[in-house]
C-alpha positions as CSV (number, residue, x, y, z in Angstrom):
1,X,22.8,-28.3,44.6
2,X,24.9,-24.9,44.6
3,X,24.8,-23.7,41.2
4,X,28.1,-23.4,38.9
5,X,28.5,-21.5,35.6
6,X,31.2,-21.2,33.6
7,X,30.8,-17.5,31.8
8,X,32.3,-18.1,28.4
9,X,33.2,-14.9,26.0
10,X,34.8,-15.3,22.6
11,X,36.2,-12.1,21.5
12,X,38.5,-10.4,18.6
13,X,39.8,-6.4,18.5
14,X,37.3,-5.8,21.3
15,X,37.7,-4.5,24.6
16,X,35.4,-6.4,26.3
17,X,36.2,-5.4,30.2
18,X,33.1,-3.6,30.6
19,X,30.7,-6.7,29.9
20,X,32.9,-8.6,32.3
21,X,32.9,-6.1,35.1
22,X,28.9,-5.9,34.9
23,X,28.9,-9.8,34.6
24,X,31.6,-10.2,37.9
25,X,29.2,-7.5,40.1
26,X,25.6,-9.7,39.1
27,X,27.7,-13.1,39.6
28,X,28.6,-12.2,42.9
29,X,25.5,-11.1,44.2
30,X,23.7,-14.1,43.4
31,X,24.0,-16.2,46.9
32,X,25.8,-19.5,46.8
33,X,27.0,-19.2,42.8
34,X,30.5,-20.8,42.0
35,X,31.4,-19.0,39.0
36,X,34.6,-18.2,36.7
37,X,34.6,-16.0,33.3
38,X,36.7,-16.7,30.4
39,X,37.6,-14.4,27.8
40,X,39.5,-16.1,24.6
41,X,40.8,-13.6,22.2
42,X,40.4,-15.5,18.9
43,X,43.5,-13.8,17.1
44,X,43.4,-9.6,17.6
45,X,45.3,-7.7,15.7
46,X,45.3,-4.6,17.4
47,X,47.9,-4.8,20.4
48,X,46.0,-1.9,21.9
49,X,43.0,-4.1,22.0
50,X,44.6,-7.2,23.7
51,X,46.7,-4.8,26.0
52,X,43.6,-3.2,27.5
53,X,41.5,-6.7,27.8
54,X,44.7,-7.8,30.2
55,X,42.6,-5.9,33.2
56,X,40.7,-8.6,33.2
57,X,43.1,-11.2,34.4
58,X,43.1,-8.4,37.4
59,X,38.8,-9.3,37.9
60,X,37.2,-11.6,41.0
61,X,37.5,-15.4,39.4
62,X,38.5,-13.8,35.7
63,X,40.7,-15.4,33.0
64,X,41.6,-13.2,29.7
65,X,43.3,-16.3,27.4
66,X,45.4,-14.7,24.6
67,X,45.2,-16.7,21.1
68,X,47.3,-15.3,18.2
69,X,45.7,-17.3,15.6
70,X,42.6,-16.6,14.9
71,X,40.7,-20.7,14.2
72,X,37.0,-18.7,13.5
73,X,33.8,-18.7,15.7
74,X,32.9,-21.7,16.0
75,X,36.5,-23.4,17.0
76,X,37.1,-20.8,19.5
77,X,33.9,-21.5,21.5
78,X,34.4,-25.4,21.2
79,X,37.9,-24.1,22.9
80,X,36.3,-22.2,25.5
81,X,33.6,-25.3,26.4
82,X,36.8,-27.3,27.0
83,X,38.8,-24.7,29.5
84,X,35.5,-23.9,31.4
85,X,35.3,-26.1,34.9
86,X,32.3,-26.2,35.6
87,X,28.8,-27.6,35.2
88,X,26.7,-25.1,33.0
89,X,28.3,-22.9,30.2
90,X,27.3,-19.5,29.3
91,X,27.8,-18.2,26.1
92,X,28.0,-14.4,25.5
93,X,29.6,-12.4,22.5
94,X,31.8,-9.9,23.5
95,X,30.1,-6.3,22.8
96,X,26.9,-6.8,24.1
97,X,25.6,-5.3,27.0
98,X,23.2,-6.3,30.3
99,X,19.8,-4.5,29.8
100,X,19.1,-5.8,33.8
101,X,21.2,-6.3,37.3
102,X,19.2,-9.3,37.0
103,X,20.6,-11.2,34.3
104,X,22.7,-13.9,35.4
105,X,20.0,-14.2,38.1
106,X,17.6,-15.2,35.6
107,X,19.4,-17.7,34.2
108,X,20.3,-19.3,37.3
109,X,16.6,-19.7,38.1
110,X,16.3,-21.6,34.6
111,X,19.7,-23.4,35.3
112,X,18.4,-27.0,36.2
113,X,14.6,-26.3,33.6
114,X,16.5,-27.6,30.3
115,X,19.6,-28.6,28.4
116,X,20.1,-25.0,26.4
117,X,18.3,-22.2,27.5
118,X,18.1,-18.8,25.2
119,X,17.3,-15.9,26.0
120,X,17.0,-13.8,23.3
121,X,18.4,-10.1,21.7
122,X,16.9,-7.0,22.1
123,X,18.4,-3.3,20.5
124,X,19.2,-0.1,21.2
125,X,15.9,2.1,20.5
126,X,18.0,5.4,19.7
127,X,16.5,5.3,16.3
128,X,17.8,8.6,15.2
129,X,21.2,7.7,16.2
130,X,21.5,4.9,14.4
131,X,19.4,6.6,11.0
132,X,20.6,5.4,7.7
133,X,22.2,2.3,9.3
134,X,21.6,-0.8,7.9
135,X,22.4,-3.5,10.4
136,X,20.2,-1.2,13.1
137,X,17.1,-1.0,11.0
138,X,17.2,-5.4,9.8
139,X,17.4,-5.7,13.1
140,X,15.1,-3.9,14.7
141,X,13.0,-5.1,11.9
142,X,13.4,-8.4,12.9
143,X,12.8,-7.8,16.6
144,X,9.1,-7.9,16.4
145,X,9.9,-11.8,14.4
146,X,12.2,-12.9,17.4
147,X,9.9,-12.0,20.5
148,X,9.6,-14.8,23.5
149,X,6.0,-16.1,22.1
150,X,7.6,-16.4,18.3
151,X,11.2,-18.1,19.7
152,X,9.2,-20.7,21.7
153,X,6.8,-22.0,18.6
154,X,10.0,-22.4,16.5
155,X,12.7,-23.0,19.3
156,X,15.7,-24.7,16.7
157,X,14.9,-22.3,14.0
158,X,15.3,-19.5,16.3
159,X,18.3,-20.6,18.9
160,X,21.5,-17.7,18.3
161,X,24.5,-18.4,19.9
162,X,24.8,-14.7,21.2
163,X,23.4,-15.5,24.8
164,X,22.7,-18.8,25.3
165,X,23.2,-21.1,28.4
166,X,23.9,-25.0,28.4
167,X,25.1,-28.0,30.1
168,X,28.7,-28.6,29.8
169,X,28.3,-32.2,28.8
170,X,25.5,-31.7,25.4
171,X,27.9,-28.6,24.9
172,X,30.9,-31.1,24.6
173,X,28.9,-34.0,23.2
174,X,27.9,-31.6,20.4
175,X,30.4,-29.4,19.7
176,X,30.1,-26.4,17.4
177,X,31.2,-27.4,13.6
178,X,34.9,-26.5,12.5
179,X,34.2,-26.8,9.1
180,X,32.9,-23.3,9.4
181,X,35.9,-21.3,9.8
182,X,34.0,-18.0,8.5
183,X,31.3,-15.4,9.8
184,X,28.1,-17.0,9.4
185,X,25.5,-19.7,10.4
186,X,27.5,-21.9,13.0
187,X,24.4,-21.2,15.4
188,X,22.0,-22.7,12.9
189,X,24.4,-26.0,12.3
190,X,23.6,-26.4,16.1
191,X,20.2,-25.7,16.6
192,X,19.7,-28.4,13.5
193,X,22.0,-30.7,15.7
194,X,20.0,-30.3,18.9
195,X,17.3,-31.0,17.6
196,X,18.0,-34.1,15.7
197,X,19.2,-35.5,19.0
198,X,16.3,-34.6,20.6
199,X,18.0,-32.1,23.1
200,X,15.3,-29.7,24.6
201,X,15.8,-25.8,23.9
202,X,14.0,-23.6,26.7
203,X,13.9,-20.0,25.3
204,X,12.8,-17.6,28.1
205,X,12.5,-13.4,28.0
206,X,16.3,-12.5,29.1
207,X,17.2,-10.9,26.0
208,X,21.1,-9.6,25.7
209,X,21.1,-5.9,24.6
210,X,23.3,-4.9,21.0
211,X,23.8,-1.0,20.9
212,X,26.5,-1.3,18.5
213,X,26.3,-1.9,14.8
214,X,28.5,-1.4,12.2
215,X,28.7,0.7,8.9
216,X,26.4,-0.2,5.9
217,X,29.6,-1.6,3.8
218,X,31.1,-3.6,6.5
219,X,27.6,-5.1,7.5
220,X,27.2,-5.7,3.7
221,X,31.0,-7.4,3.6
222,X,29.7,-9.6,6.5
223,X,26.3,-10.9,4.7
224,X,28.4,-11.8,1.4
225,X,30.8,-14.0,3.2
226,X,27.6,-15.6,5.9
227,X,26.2,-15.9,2.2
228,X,29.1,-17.9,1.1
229,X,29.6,-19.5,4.4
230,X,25.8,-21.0,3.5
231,X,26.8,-22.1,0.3
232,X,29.4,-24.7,1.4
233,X,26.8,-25.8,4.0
234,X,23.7,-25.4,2.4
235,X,23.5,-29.5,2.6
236,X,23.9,-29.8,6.4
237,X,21.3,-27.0,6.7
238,X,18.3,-27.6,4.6
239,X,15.1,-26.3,4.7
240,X,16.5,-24.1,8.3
241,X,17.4,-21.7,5.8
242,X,14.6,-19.6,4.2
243,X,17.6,-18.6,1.5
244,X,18.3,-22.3,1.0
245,X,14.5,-23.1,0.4
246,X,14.1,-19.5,-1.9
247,X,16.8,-20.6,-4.3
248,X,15.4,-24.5,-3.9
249,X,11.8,-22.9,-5.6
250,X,14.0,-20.5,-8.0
251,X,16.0,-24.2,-9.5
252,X,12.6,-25.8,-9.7
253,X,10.6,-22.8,-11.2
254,X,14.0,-23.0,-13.8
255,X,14.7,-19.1,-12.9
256,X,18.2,-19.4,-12.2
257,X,19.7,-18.3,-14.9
258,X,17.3,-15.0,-15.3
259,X,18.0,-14.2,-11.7
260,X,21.5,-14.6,-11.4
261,X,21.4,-12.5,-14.8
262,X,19.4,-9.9,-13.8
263,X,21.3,-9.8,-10.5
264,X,24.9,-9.6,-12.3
265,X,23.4,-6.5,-14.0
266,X,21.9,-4.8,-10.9
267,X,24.5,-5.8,-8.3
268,X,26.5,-2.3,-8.1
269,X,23.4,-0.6,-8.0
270,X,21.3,-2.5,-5.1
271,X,24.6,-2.1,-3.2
272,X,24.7,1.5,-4.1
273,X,21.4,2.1,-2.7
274,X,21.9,-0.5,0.6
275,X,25.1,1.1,1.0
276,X,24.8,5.1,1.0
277,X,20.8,5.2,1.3
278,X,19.3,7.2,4.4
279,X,16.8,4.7,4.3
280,X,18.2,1.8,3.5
281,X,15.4,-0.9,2.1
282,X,15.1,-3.9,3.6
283,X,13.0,-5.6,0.5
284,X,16.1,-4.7,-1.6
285,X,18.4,-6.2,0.9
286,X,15.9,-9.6,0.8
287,X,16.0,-9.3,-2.9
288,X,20.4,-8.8,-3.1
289,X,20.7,-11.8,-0.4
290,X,18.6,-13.8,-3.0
291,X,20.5,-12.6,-6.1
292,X,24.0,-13.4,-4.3
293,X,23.3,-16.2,-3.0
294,X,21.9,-17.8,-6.5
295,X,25.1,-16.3,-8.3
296,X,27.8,-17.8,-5.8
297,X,26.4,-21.2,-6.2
298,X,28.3,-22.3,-9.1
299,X,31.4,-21.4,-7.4
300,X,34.2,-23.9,-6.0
């Protein structure tokens, strides 16, 4: 059977005609592939932004779907499973790049191995570039925790919806939650759904490459509201959460109270020193995730 993918981008105030370009030249050098990309803007407010991604309605089997209101990452994706045509969904964020000319090709030799296949993330390795920068050193931290041998003896625990491929019926038989309209933990809802229905994840070495990451108080902005994002889900998550299972020991040990104390107390300083450090530490970022997440959790 010829293969089919349906490329499927969510994007928002990002020009995303580059990724599409590279994906359109690999797509069409792979013999036999039917193939279409979709881009859904997820509510931009920068005209210049949406102006520019317009090219792409211009691109070889291309569509660049304009949303004005923005329904959050996991609606917009659900969205984009139901446009796509065709047999097998691939799901990309928007400001990533291709480490290989051989990308898509490697997914299309894994096309027909299992349900969900993930590939994986790698980073950029300019470490003096990215010095001081919070986002770049977690992850690059967490690289060596995410590798192909670690992803395949946890493969729920460690499915990310940044580059994954899947079979357009399990995608639409289990859609992405809409209950999470925020940033934060939609990928870990559906890894905990695949695998309570028994639905096979394949991860394989075809890692997506992030060389963009942004300032230490943004990045710090985005964990507080994943954080509270996890609060109103902790339930559906459980024990897929080492945060969930930290503060489920800190209730039981009866701590609560002296950490979210001692937290309150500290909180402008750990963010001073996450925030403006040149060396941002990563045990104090552990340690503020821990104290945010125990003082949010007697909040509506």
């Amino acid at each position: 059977m010829k293969p089919q993918l349906s490329i499927l981008i969510p994007t928002k105030n990002y020009v995303c005609v580059r990724l599409v370009k590279e994906l359109v030249k690999q797509a069409t050098a792979i013999q036999h592939l039917t193939f279409e990309i979709i881009v859904a803007d997820d509510g931009s407010d920068k005209k210049e932004t949406i102006e520019e991604n317009k090219e792409i309605n211009q691109l070889l089997h291309c569509k660049y779907i304009i949303r004005e209101v923005n329904v959050g990452r996991s609606a917009i994706r659900n969205f984009l499973a139901l446009q796509a045509q065709y047999t097998h969904l691939l799901f990309l964020d928007s400001d990533v790049y291709l480490p290989t000319p051989l990308f898509l090709q490697q997914y299309i030799d894994s096309i027909h191995s299992a349900s969900v296949v993930y590939g994986g993330t790698i980073n950029d390795n300019n470490s003096g570039k990215w010095q001081g920068n919070l986002r770049y050193k977690y992850e690059k931290d967490s690289e060596k925790k995410h590798g192909l041998q670690q992803r395949q003896a946890s493969p729920y625990r460690s499915f990310c919806t940044q580059n994954f491929l899947i079979a357009k019926e399990v995608m639409l038989n289990n859609p992405f939650d809409e209950t999470i309209k925020a940033y934060g933990y939609e990928d870990v809802v559906l890894g905990k759904d695949l695998e309570k229905n028994a639905i096979t994840i394949k991860h394989i070495d075809n890692p997506i490459l992030i060389c963009e990451f942004e300032e230490n108080k943004d990045y710090l902005n985005k964990i507080k509201t994943s954080l509270v994002t996890l609060h109103s889900i902790q339930n559906k998550i459980g024990n897929h959460s080492q945060l969930v299972v930290a503060m489920q020991l800190i209730k039981k040990l009866h701590l609560t109270k002296i950490v979210n104390k001692a937290f309150t107390l500290g909180q402008n300083m750990l963010e001073n020193k996450l925030i403006y450090s040149n060396n941002p530490s990563l045990f104090l970022l552990k340690l503020y995730k821990i104290g945010y997440f125990i003082s949010i959790q007697n909040c509506p």
